[in-house]
RODO-2510 file (C-alpha; in nm, 4 decimals, decimal comma):
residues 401
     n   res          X          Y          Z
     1     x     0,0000     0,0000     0,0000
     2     x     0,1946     0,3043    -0,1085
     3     x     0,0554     0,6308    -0,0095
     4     x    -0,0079     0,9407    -0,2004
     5     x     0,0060     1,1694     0,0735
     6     x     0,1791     1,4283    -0,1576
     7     x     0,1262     1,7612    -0,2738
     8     x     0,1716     1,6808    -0,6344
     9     x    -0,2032     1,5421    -0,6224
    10     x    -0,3947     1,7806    -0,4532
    11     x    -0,5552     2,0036    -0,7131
    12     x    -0,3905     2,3652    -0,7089
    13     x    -0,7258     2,5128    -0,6172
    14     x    -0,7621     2,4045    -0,2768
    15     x    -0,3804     2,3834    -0,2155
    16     x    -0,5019     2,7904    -0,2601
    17     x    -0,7712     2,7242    -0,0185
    18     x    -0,5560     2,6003     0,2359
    19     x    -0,2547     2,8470     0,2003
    20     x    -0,5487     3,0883     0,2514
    21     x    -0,7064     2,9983     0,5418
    22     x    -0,3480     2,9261     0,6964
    23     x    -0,2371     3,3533     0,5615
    24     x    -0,5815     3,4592     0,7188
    25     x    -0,4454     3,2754     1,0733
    26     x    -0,6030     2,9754     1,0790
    27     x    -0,5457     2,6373     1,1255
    28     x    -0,7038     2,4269     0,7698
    29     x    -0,6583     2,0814     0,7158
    30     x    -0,7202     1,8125     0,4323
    31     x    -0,9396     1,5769     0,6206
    32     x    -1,1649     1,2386     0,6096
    33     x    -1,2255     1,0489     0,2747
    34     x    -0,9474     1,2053     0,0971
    35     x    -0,6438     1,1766     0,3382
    36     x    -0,7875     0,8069     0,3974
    37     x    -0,8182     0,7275     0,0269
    38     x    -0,4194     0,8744    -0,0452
    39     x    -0,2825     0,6679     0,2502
    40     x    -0,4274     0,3619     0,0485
    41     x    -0,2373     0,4965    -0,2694
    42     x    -0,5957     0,5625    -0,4720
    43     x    -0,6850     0,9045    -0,6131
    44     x    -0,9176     1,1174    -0,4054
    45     x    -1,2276     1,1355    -0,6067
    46     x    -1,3019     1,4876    -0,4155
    47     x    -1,0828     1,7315    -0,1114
    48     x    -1,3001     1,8547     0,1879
    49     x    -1,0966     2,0925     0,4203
    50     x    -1,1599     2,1133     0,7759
    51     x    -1,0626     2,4646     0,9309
    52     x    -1,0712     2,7194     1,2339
    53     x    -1,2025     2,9229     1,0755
    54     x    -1,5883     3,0258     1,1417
    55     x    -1,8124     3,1057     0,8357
    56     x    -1,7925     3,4823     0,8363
    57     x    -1,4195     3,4219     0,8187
    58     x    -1,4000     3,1998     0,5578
    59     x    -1,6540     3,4960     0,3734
    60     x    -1,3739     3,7244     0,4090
    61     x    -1,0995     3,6256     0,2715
    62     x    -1,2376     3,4414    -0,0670
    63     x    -1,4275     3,6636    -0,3235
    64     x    -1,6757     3,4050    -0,4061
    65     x    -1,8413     3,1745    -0,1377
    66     x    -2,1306     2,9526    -0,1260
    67     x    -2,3558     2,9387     0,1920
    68     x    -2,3754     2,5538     0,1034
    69     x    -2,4856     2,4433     0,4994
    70     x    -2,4051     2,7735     0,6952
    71     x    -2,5719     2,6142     1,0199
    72     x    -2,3494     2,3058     1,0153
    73     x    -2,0277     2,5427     0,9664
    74     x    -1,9957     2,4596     0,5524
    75     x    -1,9606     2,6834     0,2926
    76     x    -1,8116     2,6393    -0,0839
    77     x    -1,5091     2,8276    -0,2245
    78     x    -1,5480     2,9028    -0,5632
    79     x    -1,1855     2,9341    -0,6891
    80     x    -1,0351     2,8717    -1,0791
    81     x    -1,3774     2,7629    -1,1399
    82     x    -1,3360     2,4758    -0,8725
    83     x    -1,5660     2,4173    -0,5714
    84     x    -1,4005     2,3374    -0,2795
    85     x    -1,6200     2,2875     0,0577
    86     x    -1,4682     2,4199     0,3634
    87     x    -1,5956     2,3310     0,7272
    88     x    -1,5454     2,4894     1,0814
    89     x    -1,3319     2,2251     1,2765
    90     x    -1,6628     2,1504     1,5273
    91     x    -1,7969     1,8772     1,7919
    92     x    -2,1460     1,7683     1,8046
    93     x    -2,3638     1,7261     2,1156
    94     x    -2,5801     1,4506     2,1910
    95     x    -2,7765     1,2803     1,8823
    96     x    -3,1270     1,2947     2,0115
    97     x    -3,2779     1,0414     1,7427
    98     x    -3,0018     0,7886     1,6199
    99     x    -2,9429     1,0225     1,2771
   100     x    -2,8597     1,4060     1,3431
   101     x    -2,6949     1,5681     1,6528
   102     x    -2,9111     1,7862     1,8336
   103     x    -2,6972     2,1204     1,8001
   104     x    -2,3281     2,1367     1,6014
   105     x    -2,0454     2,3186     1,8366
   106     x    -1,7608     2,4962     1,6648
   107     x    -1,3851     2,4354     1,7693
   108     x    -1,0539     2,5444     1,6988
   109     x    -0,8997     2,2060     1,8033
   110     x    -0,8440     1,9750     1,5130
   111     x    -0,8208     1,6496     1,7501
   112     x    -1,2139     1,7448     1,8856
   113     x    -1,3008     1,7891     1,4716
   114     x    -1,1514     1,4526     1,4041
   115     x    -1,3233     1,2903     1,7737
   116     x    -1,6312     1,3029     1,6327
   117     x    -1,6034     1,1066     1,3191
   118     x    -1,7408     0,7318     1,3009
   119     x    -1,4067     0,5326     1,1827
   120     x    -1,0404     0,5829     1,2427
   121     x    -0,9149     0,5856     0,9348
   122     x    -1,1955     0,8612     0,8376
   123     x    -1,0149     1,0420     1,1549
   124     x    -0,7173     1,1500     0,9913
   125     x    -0,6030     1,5335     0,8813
   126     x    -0,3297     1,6478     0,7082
   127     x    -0,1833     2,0305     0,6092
   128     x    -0,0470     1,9543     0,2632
   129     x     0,0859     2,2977     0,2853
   130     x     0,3203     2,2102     0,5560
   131     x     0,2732     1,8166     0,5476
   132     x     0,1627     1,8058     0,9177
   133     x    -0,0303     1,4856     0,9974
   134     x    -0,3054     1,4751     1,2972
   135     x    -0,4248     1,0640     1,3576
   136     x    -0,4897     1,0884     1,7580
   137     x    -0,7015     0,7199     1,6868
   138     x    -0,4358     0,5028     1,4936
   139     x    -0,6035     0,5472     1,1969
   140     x    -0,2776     0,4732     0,9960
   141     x    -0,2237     0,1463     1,1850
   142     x    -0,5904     0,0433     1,1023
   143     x    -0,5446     0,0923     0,7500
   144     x    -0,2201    -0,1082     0,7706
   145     x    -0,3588    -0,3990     0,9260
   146     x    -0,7085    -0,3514     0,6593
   147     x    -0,9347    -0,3002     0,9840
   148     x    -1,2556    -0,0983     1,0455
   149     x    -1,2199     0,0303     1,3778
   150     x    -1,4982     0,3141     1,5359
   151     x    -1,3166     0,6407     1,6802
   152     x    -1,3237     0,5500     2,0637
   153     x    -1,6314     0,3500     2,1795
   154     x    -1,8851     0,1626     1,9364
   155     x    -2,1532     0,1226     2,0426
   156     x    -2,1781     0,5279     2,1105
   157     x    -2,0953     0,5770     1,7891
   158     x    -2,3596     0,3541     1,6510
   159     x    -2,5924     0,5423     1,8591
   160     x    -2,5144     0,8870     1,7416
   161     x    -2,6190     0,7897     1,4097
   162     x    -2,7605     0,4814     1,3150
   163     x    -2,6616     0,4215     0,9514
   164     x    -2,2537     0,3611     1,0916
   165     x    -2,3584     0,0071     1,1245
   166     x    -2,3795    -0,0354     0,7147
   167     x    -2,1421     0,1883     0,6666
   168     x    -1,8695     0,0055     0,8864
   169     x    -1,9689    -0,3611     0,7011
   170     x    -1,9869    -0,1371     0,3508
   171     x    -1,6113    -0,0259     0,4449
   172     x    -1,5118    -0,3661     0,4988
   173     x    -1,6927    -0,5090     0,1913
   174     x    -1,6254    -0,2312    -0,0389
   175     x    -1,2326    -0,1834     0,1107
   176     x    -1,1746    -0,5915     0,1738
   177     x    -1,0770    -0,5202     0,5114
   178     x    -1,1876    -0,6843     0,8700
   179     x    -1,4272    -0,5331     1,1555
   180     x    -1,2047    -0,4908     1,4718
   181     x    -1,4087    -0,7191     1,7404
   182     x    -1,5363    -0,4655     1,9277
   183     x    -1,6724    -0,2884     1,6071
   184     x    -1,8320    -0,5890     1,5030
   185     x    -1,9747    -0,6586     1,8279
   186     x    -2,1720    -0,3382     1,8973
   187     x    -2,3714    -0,3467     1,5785
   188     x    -2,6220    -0,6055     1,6910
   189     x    -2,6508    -0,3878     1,9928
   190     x    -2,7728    -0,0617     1,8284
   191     x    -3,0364    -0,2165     1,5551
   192     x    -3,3063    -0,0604     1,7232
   193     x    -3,0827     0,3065     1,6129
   194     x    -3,0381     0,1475     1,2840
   195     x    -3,4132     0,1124     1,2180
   196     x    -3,4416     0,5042     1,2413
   197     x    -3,2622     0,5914     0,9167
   198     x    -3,4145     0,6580     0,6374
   199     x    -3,4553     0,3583     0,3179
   200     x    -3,2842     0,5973     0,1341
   201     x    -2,9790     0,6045     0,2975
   202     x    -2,9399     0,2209     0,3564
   203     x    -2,9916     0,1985    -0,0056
   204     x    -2,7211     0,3952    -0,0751
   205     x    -2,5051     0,2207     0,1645
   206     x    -2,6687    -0,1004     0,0619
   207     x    -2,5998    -0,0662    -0,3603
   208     x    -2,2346    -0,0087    -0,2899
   209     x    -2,1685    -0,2899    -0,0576
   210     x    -2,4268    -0,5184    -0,3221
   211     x    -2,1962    -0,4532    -0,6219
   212     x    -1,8586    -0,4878    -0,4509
   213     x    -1,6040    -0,7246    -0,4959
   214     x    -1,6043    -0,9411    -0,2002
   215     x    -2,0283    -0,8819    -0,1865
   216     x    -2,0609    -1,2226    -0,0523
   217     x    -1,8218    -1,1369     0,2786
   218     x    -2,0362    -0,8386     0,3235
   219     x    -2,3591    -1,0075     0,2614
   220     x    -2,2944    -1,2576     0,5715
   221     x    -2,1704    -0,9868     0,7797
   222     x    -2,5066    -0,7879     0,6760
   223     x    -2,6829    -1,1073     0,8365
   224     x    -2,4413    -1,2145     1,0800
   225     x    -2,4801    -0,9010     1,2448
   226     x    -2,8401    -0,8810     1,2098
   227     x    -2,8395    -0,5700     1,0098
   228     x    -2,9989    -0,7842     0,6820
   229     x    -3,3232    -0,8568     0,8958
   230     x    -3,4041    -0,5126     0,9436
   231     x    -3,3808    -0,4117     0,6299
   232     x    -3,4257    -0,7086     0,3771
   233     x    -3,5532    -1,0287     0,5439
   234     x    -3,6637    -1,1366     0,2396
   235     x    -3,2355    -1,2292     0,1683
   236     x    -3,1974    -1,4488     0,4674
   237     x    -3,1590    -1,7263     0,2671
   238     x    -3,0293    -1,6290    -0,0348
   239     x    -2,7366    -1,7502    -0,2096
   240     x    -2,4788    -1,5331    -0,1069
   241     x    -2,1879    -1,7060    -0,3002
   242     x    -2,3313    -1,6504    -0,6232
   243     x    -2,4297    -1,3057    -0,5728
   244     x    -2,0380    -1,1937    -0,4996
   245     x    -1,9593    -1,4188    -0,8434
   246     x    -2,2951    -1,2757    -1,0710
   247     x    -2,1798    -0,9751    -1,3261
   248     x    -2,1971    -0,6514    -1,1219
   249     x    -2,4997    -0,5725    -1,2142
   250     x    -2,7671    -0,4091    -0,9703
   251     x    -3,0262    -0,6556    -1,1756
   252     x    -2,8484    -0,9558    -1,1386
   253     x    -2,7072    -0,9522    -0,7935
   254     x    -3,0785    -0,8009    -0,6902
   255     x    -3,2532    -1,0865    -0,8507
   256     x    -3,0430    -1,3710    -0,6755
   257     x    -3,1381    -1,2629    -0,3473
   258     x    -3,4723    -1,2323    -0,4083
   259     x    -3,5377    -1,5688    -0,6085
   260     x    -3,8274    -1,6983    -0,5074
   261     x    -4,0059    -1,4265    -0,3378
   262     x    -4,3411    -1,3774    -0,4755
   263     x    -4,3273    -1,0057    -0,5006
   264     x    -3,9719    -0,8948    -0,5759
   265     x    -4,0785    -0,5555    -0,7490
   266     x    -4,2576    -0,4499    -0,4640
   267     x    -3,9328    -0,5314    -0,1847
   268     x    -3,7340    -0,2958    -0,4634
   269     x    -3,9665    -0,0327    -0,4175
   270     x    -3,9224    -0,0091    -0,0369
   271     x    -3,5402    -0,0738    -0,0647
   272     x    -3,6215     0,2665    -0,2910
   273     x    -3,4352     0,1191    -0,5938
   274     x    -3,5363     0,2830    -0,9630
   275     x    -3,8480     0,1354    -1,0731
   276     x    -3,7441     0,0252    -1,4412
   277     x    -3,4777    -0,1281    -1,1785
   278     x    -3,7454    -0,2642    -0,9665
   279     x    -3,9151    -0,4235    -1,2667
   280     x    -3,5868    -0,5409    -1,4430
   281     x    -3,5368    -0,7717    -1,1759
   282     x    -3,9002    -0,8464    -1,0586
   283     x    -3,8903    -0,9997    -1,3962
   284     x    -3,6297    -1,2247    -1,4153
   285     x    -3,7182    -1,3476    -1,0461
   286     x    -4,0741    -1,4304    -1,1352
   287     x    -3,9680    -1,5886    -1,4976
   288     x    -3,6410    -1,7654    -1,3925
   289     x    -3,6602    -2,1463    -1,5189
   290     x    -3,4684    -2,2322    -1,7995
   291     x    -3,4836    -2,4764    -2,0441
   292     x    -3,4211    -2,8187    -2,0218
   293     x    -3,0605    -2,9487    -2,1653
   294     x    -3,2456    -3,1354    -2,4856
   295     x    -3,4408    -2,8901    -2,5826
   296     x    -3,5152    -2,7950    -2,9594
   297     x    -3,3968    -2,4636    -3,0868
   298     x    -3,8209    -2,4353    -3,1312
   299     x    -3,8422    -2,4776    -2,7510
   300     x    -3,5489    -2,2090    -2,6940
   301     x    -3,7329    -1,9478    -2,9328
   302     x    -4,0928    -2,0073    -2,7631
   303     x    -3,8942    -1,9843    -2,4058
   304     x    -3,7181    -1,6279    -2,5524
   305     x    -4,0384    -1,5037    -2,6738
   306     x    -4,1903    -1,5686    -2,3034
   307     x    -3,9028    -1,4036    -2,1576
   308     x    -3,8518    -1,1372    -2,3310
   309     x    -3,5299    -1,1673    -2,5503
   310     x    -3,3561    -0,8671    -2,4332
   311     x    -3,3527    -1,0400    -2,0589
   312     x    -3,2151    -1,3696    -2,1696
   313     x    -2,8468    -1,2821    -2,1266
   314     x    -2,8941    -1,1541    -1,7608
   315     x    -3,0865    -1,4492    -1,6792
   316     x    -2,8557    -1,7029    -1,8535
   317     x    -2,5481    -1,4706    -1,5636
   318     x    -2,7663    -1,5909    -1,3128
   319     x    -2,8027    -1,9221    -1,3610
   320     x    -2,4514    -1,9280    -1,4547
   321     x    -2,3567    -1,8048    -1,1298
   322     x    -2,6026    -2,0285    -0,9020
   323     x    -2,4122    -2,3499    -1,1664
   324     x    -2,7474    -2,4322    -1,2306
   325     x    -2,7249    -2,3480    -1,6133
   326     x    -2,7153    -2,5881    -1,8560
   327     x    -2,3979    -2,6886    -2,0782
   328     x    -2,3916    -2,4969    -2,3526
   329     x    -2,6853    -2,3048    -2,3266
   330     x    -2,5639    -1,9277    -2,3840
   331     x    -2,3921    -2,0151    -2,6837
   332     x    -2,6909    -2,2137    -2,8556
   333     x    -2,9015    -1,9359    -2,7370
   334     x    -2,6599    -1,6447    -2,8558
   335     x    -2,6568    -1,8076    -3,2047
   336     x    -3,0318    -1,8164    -3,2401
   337     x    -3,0478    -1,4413    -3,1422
   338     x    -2,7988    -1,4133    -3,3949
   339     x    -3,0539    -1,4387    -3,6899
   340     x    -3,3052    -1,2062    -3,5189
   341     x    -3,5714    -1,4469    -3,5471
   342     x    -3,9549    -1,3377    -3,5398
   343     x    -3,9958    -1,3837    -3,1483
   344     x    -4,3115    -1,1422    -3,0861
   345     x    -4,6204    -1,0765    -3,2738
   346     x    -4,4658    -0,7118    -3,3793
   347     x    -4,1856    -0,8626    -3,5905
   348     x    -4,4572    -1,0812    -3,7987
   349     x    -4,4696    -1,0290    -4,1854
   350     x    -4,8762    -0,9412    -4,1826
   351     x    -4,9933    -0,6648    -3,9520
   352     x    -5,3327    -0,6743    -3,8403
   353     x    -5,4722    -0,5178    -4,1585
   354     x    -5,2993    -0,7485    -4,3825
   355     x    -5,3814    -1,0192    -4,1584
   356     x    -5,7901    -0,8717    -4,2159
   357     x    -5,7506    -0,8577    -4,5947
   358     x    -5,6190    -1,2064    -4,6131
   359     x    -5,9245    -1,3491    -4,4456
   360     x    -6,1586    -1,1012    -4,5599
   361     x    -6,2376    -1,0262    -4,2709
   362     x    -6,2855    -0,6751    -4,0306
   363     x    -6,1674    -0,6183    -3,6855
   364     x    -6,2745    -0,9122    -3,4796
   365     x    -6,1383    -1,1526    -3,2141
   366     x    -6,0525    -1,3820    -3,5306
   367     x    -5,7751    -1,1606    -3,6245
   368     x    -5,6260    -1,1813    -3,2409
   369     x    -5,6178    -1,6016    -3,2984
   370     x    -5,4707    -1,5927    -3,6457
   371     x    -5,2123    -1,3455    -3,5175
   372     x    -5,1321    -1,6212    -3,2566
   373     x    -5,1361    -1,8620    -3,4988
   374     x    -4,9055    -1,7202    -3,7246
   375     x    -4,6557    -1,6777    -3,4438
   376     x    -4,6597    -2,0184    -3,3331
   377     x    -4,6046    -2,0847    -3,7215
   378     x    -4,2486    -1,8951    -3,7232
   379     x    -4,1605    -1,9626    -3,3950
   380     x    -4,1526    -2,3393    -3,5233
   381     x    -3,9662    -2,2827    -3,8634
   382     x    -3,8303    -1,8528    -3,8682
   383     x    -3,8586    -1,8924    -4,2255
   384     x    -4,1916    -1,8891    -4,2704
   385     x    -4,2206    -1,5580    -4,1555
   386     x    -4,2625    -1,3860    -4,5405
   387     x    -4,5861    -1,2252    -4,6485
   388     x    -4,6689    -1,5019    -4,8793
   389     x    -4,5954    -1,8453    -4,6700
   390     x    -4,7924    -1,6077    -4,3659
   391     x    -5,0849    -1,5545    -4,6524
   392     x    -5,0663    -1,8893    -4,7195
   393     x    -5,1065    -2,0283    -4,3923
   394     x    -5,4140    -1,8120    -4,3012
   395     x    -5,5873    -1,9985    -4,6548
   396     x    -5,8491    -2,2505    -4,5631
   397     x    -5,7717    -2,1905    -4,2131
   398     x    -6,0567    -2,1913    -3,9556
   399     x    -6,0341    -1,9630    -3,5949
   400     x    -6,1208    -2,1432    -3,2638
   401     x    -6,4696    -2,1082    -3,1512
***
């Protein structure tokens, strides 16, 4: 794990920031995701500095500033056309309902800033200016030794805000590191906080964890810990193994835990997933056999045109990662959707009008049988499906009763 803890990589806009704050005589830090994410040698994907200096201050001395969350000490420089969100170094009293703290106090002590943050290696500051490193909770040795560990005690951290719980088992997942014991421990402990937060933050938690690569780890530490009941009991007995080896694919990995549950579009909707997402996957749970081994390439077009073609290669990744798929399968299925073949009543050679003027005929339930006919017609032999062999086959024939 080489770090990138240098200067060379923070953009020259808030290295401005910084040297700004620090002219103006404060203290201004780097601080949370970004120093973490550098110690691990990845690119920050955004810089958040951490300062003593109060909002009015930070007004002062930049020319353009955002108000961005004034009553939580945040505001936005706007500098070289980069935003860059600055926040008063600040401690939080009591949380008075598991998800917010009931009043934010403002500090000039970096150590009581970095006190009040949920994991150690999210605890860490650092002055790239004058390469001064604060880590008063080991978060350096945690991230050596690839372990989630809460700043002081966990289970009052859990309390203060219960969404820490996913996020400490989406850190582990996401990361591939371990929960310190005592970590682990406290999560069954606080549930009852962790049944306060809103379904859209546990989704967000939740879709990061689910398309991870070690998802199955942090799938059985999601129901080790209990945190999977409260949120998705419908998973308990999921295969978790083939999720973390399924494409990552929200669809996919969504659909294997919720095979055989008789309403998967509606447990989407309260995990608050997309509905087109929702009804991707609703679908291939509720239409997930397969074919059997022997079967005719008639029998795999009539099973595509029941699927619903365009699904057929995510359903063929599931199977394929529950090993339940037969031999062969995608590729005889990949060379019949090769040819486009006539799989739905739209991609016929007579539309309902010519279908009317072949059997002299006006709108009636007739023409809704013949067009069924003629599908099962091309579904059997594709090449039938030309105006004339379609014409033909609707000559001498007689609808259903």
């Amino acid at each position: 794990m080489k770090s990138l803890l240098t200067k060379e990589i923070v953009p020259p806009a808030v290295l401005e920031v910084v040297s700004g704050l620090q002219a103006g005589g404060f203290r201004a830090f780097l601080v949370g995701g970004c120093v973490r994410d550098m110690l691990r040698g990845q690119p920050p994907k955004d810089f958040d500095v951490a300062s003593s200096a109060r909002v009015e201050d930070v007004q002062k001395l930049f020319k353009k500033v955002i108000p961005t969350g004034v009553e939580h000490g945040t505001v936005t420089v706007v500098l070289r056309g980069q935003h860059v969100e600055v926040t008063t170094f600040r401690a939080e009293a009591d949380y008075v309902d598991g998800r917010r703290p009931s009043k934010v106090v403002f500090h000039e002590d970096i150590e009581a800033d970095l006190g009040r943050r949920d994991f150690t290696m999210n605890a860490i500051a650092w002055n790239p200016a004058t390469g001064e490193l604060v880590d008063p909770f080991g978060g350096q040795a945690d991230l050596a030794a690839r372990t989630v560990r809460c700043v002081r005690d966990a289970i009052e951290r859990f309390s203060e805000d219960g969404l820490r719980p996913l996020r400490a088992v989406r850190f582990a997942t996401v990361l591939d590191f371990t929960l310190e014991p005592a970590t682990e421990a406290a999560i069954p402990r606080t549930l009852a906080i962790f049944r306060k937060v809103a379904a859209e933050r546990v989704h967000q938690e939740f879709t990061k964890l689910l398309l991870a690569p070690k998802a199955t780890m942090g799938l059985r530490l999601l129901a080790s810990s209990g945190l999977l009941a409260q949120f998705m009991p419908e998973a308990a007995a999921a295969e978790f193994d083939a999720v973390g080896v399924a494409p990552k694919d929200e669809v996919i990995r969504m659909a294997l835990l919720l095979l055989g549950q008789p309403q998967p579009r509606e447990v989407m909707i309260r995990l608050k997933f997309p509905n087109r997402t929702a009804e991707d996957t609703a679908a291939l749970v509720l239409r997930s056999d397969l074919p059997p081994p022997e079967a005719t390439d008639a029998q795999l077009r009539r099973w595509l045109a029941k699927l619903d073609a365009a699904r057929a290669p995510q359903l063929l990744s599931l199977h394929e990662a529950r090993l339940t798929a037969p031999i062969g399968l995608r590729g005889r299925v990949e060379a019949i959707l090769a040819t486009n073949p006539p799989l739905t009543t739209r991609q016929l050679a007579l539309d309902g009008k010519a279908i009317m003027a072949a059997l002299g005929t006006g709108p009636s339930p007739a023409i809704g049988h013949a067009t069924r006919h003629l599908l099962e017609l091309v579904l059997d032999d594709p090449s039938l499906n030309t105006t004339e062999a379609l014409q033909a086959a609707l000559k001498g024939w007689i609808p259903p009763p």
